[in-house]
PDB file of N, CA, C and O in Angstrom:
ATOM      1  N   UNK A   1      25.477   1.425  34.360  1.00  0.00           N
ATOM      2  CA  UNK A   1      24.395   2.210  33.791  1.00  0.00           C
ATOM      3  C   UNK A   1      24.288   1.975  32.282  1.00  0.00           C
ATOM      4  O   UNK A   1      23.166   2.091  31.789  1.00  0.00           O
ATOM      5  N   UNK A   2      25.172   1.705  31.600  1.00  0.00           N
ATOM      6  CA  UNK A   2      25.326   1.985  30.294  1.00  0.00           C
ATOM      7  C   UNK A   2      24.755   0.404  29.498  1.00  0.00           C
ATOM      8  O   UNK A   2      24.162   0.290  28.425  1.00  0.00           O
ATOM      9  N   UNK A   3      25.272  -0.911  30.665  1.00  0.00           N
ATOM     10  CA  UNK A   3      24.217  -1.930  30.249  1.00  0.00           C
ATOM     11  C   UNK A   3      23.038  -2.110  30.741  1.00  0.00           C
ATOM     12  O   UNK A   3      22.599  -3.259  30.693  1.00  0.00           O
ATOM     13  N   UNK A   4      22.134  -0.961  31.392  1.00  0.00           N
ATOM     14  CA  UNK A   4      20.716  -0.892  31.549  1.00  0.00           C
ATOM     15  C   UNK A   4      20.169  -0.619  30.222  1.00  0.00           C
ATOM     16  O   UNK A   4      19.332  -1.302  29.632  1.00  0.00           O
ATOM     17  N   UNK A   5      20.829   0.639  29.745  1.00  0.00           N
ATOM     18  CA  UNK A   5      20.167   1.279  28.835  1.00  0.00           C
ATOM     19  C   UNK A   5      20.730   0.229  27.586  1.00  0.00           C
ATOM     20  O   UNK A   5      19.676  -0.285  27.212  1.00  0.00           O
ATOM     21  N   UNK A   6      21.652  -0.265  26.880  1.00  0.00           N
ATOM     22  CA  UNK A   6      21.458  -1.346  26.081  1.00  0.00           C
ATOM     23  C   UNK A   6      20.369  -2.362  26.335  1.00  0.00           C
ATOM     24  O   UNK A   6      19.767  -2.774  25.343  1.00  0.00           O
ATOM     25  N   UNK A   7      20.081  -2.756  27.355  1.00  0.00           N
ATOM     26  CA  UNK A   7      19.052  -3.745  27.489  1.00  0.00           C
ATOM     27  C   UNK A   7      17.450  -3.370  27.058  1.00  0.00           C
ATOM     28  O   UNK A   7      16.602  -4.064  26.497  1.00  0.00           O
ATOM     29  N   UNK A   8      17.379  -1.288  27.812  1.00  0.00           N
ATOM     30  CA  UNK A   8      16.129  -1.224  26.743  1.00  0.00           C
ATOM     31  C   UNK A   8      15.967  -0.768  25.508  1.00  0.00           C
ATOM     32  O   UNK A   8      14.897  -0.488  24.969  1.00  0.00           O
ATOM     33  N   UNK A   9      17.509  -0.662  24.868  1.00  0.00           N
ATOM     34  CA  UNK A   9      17.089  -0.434  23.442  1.00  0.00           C
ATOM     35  C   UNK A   9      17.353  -1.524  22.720  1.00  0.00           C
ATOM     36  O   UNK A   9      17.472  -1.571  21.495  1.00  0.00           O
ATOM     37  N   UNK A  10      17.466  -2.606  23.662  1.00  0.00           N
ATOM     38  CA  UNK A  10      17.707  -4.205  22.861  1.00  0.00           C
ATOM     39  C   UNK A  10      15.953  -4.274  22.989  1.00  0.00           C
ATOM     40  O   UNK A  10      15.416  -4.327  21.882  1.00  0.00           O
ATOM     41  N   UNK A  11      15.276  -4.278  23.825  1.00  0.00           N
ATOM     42  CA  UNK A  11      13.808  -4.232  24.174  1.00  0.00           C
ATOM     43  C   UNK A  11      13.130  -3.202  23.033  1.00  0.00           C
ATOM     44  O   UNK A  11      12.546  -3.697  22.069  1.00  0.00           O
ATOM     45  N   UNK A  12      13.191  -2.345  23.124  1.00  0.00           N
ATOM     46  CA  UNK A  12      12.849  -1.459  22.308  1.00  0.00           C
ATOM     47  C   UNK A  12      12.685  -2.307  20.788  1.00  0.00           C
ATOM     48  O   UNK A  12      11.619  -2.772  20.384  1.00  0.00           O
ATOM     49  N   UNK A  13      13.842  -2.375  20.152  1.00  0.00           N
ATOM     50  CA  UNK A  13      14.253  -2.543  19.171  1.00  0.00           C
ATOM     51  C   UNK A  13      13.453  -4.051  18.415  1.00  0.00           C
ATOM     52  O   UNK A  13      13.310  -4.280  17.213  1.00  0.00           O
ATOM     53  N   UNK A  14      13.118  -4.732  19.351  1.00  0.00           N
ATOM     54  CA  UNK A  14      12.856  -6.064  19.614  1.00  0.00           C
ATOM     55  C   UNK A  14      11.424  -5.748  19.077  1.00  0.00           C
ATOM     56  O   UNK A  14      11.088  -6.021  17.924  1.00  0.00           O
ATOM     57  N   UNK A  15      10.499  -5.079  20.106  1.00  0.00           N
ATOM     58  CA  UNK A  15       9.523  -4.622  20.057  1.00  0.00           C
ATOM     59  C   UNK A  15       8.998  -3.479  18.534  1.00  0.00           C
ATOM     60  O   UNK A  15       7.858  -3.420  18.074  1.00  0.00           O
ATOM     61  N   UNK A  16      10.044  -2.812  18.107  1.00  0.00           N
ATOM     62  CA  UNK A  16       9.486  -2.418  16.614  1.00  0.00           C
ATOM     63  C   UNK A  16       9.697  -3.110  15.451  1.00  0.00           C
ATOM     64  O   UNK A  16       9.480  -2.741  14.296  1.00  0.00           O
ATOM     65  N   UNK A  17      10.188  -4.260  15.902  1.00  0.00           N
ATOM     66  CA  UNK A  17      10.080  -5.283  14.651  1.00  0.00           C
ATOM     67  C   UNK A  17       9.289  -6.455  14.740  1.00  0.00           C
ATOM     68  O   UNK A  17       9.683  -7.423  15.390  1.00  0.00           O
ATOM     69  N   UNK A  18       8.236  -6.449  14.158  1.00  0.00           N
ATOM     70  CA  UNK A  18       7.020  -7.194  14.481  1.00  0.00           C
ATOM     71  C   UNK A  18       6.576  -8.284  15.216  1.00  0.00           C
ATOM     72  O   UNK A  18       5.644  -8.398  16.013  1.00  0.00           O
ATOM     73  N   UNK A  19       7.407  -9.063  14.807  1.00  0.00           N
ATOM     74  CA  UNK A  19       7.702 -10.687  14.512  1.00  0.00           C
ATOM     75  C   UNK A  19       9.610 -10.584  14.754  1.00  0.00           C
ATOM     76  O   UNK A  19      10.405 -10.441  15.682  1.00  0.00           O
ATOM     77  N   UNK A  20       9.624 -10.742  13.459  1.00  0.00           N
ATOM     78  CA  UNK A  20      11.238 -10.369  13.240  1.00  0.00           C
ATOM     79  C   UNK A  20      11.344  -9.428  11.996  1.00  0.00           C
ATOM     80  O   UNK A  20      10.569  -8.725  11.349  1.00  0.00           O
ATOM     81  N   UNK A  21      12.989  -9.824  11.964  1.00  0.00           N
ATOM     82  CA  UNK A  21      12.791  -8.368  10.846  1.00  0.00           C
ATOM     83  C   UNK A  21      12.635  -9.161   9.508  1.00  0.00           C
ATOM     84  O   UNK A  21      12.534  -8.355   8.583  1.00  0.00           O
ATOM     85  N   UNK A  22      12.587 -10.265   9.145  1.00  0.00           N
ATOM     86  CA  UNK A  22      12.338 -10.264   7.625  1.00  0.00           C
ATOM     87  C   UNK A  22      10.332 -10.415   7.499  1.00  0.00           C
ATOM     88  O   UNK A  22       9.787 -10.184   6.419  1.00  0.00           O
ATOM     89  N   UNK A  23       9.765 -10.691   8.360  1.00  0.00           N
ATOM     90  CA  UNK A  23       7.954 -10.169   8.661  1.00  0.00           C
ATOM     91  C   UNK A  23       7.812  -8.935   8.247  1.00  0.00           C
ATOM     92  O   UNK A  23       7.181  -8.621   7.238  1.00  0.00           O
ATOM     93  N   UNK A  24       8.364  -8.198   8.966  1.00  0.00           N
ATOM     94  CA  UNK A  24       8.457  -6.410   8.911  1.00  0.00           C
ATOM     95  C   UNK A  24       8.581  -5.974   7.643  1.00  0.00           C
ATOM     96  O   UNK A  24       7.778  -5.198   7.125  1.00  0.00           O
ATOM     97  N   UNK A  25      10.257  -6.759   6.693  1.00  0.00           N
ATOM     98  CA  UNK A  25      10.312  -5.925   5.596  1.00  0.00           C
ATOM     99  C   UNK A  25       9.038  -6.485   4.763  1.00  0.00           C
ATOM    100  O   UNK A  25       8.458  -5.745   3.969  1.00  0.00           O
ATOM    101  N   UNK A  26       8.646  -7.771   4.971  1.00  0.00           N
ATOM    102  CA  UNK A  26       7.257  -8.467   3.843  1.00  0.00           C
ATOM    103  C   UNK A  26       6.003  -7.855   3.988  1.00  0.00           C
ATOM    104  O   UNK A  26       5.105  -7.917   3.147  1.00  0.00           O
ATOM    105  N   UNK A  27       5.932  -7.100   5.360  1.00  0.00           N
ATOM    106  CA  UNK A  27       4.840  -6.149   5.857  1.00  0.00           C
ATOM    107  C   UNK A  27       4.895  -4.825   5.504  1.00  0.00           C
ATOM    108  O   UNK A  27       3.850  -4.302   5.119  1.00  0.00           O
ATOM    109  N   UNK A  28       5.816  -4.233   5.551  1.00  0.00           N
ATOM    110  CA  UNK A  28       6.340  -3.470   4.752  1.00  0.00           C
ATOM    111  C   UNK A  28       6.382  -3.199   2.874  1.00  0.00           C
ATOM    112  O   UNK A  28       6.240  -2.309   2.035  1.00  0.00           O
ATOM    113  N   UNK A  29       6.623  -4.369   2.976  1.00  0.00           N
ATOM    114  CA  UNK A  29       6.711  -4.188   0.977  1.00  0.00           C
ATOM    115  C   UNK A  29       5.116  -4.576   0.829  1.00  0.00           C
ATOM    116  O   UNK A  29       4.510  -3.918  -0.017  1.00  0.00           O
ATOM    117  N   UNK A  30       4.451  -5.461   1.475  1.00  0.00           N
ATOM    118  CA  UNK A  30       3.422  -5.372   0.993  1.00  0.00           C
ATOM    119  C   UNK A  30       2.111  -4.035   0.883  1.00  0.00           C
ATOM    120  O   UNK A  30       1.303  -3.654   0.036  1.00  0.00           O
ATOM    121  N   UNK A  31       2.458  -3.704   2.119  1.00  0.00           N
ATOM    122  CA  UNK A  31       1.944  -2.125   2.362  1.00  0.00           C
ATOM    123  C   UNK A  31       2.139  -1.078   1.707  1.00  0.00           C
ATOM    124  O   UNK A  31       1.533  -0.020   1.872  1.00  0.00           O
ATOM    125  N   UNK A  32       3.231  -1.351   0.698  1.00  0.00           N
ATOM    126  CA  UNK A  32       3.531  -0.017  -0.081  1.00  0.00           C
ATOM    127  C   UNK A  32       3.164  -0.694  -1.711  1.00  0.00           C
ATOM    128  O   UNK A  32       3.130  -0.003  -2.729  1.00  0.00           O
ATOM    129  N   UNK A  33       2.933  -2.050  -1.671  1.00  0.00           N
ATOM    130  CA  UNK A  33       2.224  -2.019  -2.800  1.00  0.00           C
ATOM    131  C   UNK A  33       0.968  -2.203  -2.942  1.00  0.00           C
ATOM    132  O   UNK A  33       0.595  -2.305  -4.111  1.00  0.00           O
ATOM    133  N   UNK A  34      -0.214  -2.322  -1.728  1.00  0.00           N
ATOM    134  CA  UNK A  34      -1.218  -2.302  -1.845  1.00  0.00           C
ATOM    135  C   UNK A  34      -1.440  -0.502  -2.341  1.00  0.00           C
ATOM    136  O   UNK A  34      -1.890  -0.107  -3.416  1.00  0.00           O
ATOM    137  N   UNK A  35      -0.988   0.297  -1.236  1.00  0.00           N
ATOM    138  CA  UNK A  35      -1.199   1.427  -2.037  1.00  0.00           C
ATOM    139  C   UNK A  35      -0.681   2.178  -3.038  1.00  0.00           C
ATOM    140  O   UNK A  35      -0.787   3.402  -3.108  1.00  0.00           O
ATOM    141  N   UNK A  36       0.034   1.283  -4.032  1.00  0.00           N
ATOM    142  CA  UNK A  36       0.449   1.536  -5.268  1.00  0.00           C
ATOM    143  C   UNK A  36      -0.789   1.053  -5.900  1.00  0.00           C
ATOM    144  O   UNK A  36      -1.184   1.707  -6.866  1.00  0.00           O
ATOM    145  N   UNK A  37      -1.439   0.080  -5.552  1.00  0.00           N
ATOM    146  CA  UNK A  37      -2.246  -0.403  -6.293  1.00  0.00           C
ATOM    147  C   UNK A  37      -3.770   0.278  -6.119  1.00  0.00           C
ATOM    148  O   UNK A  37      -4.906  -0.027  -6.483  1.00  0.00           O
ATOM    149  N   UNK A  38      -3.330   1.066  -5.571  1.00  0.00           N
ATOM    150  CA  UNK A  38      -5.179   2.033  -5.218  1.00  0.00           C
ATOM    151  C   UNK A  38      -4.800   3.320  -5.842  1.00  0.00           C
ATOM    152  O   UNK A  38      -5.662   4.081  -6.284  1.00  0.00           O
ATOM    153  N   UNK A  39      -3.497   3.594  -5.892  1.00  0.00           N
ATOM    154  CA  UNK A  39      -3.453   4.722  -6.436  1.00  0.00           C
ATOM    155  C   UNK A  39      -3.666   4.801  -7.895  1.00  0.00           C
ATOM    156  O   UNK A  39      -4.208   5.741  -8.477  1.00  0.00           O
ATOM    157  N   UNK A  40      -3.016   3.334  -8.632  1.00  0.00           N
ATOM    158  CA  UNK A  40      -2.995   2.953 -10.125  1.00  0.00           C
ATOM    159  C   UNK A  40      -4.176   2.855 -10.497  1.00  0.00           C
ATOM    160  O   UNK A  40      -4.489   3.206 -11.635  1.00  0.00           O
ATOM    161  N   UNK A  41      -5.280   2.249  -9.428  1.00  0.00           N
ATOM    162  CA  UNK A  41      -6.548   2.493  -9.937  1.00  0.00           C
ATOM    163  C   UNK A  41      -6.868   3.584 -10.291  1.00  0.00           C
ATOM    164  O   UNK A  41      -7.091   4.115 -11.379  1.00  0.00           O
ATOM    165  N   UNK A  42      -6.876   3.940  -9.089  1.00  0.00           N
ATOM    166  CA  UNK A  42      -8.099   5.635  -9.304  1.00  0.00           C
ATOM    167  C   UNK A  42      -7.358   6.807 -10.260  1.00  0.00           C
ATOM    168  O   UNK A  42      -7.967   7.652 -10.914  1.00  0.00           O
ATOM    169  N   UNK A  43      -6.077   6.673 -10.193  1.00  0.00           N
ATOM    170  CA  UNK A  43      -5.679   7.446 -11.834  1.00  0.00           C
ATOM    171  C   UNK A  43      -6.276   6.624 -13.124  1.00  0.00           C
ATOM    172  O   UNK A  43      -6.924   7.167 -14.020  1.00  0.00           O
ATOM    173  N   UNK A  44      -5.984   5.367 -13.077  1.00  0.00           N
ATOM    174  CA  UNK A  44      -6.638   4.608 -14.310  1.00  0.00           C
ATOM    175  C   UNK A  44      -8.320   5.012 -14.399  1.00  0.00           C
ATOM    176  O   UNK A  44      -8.649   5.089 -15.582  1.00  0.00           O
ATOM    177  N   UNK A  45      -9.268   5.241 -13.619  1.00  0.00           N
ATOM    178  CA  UNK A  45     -10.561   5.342 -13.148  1.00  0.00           C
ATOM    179  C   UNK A  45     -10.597   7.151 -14.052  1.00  0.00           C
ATOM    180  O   UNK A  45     -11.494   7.497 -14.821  1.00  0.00           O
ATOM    181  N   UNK A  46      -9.542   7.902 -13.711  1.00  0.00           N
ATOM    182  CA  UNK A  46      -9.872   9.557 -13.574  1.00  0.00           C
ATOM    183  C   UNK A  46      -9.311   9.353 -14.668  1.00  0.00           C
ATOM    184  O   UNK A  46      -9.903  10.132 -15.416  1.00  0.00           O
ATOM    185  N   UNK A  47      -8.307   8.645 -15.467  1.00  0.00           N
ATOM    186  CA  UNK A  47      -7.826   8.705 -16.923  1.00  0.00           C
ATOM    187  C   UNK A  47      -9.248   8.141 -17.852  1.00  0.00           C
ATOM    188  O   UNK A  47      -9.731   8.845 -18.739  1.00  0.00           O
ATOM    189  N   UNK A  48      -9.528   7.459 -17.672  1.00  0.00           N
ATOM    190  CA  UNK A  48     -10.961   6.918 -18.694  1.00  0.00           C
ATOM    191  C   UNK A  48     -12.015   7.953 -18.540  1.00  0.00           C
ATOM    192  O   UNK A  48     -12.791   8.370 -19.400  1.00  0.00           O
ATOM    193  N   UNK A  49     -11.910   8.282 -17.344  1.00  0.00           N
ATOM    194  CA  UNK A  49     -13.480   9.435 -17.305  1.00  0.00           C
ATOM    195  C   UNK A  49     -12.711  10.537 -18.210  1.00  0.00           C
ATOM    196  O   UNK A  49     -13.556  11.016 -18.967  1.00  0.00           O
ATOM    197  N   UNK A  50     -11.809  10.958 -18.370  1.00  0.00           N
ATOM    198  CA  UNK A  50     -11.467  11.915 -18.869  1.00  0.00           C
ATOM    199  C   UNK A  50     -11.220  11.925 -20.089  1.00  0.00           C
ATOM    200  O   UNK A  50     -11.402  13.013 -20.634  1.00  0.00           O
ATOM    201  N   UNK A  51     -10.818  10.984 -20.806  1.00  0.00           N
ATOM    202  CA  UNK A  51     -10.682  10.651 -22.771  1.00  0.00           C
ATOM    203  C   UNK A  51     -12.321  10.165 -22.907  1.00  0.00           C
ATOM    204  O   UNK A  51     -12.696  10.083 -24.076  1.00  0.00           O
ATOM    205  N   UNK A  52     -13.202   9.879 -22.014  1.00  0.00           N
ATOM    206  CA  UNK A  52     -14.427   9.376 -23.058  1.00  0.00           C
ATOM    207  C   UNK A  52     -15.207  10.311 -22.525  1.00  0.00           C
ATOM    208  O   UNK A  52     -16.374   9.929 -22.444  1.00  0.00           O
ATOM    209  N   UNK A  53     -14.942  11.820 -21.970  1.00  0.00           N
ATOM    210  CA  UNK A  53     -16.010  12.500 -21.620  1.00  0.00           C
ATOM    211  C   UNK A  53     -17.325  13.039 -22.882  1.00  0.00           C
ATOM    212  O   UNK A  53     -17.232  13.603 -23.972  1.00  0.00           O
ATOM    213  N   UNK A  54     -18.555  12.507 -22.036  1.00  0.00           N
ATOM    214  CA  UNK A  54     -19.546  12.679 -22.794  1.00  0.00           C
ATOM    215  C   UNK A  54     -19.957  12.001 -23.669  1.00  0.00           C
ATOM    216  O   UNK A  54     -20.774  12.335 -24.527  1.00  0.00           O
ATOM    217  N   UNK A  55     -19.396  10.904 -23.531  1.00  0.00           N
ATOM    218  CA  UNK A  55     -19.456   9.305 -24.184  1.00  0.00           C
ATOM    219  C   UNK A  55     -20.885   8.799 -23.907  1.00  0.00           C
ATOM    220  O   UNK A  55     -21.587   9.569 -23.252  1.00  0.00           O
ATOM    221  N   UNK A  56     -21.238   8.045 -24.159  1.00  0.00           N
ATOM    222  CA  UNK A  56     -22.560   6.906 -24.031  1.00  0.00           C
ATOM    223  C   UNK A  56     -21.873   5.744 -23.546  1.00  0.00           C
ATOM    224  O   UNK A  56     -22.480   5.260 -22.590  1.00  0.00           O
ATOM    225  N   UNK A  57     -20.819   5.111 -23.856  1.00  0.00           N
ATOM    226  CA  UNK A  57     -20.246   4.033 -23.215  1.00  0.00           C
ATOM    227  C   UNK A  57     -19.184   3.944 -21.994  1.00  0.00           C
ATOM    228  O   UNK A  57     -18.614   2.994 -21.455  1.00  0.00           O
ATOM    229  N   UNK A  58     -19.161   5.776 -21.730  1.00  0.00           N
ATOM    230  CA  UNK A  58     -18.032   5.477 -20.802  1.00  0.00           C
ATOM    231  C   UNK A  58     -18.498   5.232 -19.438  1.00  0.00           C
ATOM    232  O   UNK A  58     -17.622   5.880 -18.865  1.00  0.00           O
ATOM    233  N   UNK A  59     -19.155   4.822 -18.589  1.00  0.00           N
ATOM    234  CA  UNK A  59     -19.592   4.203 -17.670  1.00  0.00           C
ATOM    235  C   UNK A  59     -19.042   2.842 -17.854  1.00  0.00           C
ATOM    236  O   UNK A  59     -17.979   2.454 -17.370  1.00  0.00           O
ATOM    237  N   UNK A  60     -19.759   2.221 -18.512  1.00  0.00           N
ATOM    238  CA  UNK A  60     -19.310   0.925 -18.649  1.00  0.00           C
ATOM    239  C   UNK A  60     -17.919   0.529 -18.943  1.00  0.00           C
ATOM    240  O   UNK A  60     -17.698  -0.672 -18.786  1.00  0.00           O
ATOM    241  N   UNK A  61     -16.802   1.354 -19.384  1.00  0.00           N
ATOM    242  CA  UNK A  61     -15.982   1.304 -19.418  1.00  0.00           C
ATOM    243  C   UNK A  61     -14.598   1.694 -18.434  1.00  0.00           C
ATOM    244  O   UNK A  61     -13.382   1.556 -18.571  1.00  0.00           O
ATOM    245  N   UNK A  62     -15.608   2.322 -17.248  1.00  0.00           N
ATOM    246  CA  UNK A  62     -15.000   3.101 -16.312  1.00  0.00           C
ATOM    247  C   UNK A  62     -15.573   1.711 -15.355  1.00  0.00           C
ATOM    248  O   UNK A  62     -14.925   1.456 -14.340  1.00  0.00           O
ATOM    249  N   UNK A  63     -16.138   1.299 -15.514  1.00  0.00           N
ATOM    250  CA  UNK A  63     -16.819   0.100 -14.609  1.00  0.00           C
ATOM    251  C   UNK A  63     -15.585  -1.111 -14.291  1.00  0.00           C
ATOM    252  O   UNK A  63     -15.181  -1.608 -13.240  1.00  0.00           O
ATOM    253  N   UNK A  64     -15.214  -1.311 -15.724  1.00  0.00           N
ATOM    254  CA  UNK A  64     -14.885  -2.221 -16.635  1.00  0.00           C
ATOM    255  C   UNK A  64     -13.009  -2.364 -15.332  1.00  0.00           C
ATOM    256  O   UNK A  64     -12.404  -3.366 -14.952  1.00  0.00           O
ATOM    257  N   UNK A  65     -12.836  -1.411 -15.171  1.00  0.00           N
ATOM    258  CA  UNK A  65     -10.928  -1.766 -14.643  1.00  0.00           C
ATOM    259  C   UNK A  65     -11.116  -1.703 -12.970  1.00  0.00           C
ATOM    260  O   UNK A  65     -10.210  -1.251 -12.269  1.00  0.00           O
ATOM    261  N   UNK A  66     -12.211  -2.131 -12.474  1.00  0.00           N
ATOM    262  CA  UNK A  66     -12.314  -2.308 -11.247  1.00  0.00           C
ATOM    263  C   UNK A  66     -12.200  -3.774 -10.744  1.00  0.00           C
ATOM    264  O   UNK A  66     -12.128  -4.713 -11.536  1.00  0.00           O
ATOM    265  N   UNK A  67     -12.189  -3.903  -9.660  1.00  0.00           N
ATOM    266  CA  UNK A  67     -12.425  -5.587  -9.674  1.00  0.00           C
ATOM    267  C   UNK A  67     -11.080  -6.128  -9.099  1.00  0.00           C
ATOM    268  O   UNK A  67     -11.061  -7.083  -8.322  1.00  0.00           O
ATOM    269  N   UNK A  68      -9.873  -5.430  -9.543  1.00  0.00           N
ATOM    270  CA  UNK A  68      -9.008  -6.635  -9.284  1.00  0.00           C
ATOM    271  C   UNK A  68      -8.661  -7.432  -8.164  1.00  0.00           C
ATOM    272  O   UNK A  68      -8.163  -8.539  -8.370  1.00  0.00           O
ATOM    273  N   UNK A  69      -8.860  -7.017  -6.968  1.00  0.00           N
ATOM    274  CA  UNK A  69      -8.999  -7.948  -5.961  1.00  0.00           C
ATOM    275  C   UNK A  69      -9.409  -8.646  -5.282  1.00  0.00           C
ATOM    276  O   UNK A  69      -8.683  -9.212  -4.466  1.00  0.00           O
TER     277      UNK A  69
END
């Protein structure tokens, strides 16, 4: 009984790692820095609206840090 159940958590295990496991951790790290990088925006986005409030140029300057990808 006890090598059934190794076999499905060899299955199991197999199955939550994508590919293999160094895919996973590159899928992984990349996933946590795409949304580092959306978050850095839109604070960078809510930091400019907020020092040029009532500006004439701050549109264009709030425009200005978009883009990067």
């Amino acid at each position: 009984m006890l090598h059934r159940c190794q076999k499905c958590l060899a299955l199991f295990r197999q199955r939550f790692l994508l590919i293999n496991r160094s895919y996973t951790v590159l899928w992984v790290g990349s996933t946590i820095s795409f949304i580092g990088d959306i978050l850095f925006m839109t604070v960078l986005t809510l930091w400019i609206g907020t020092l040029l409030h009532n500006q004439s140029y701050a549109p264009l300057a709030t425009s200005g840090n978009g883009g990067q990808r």
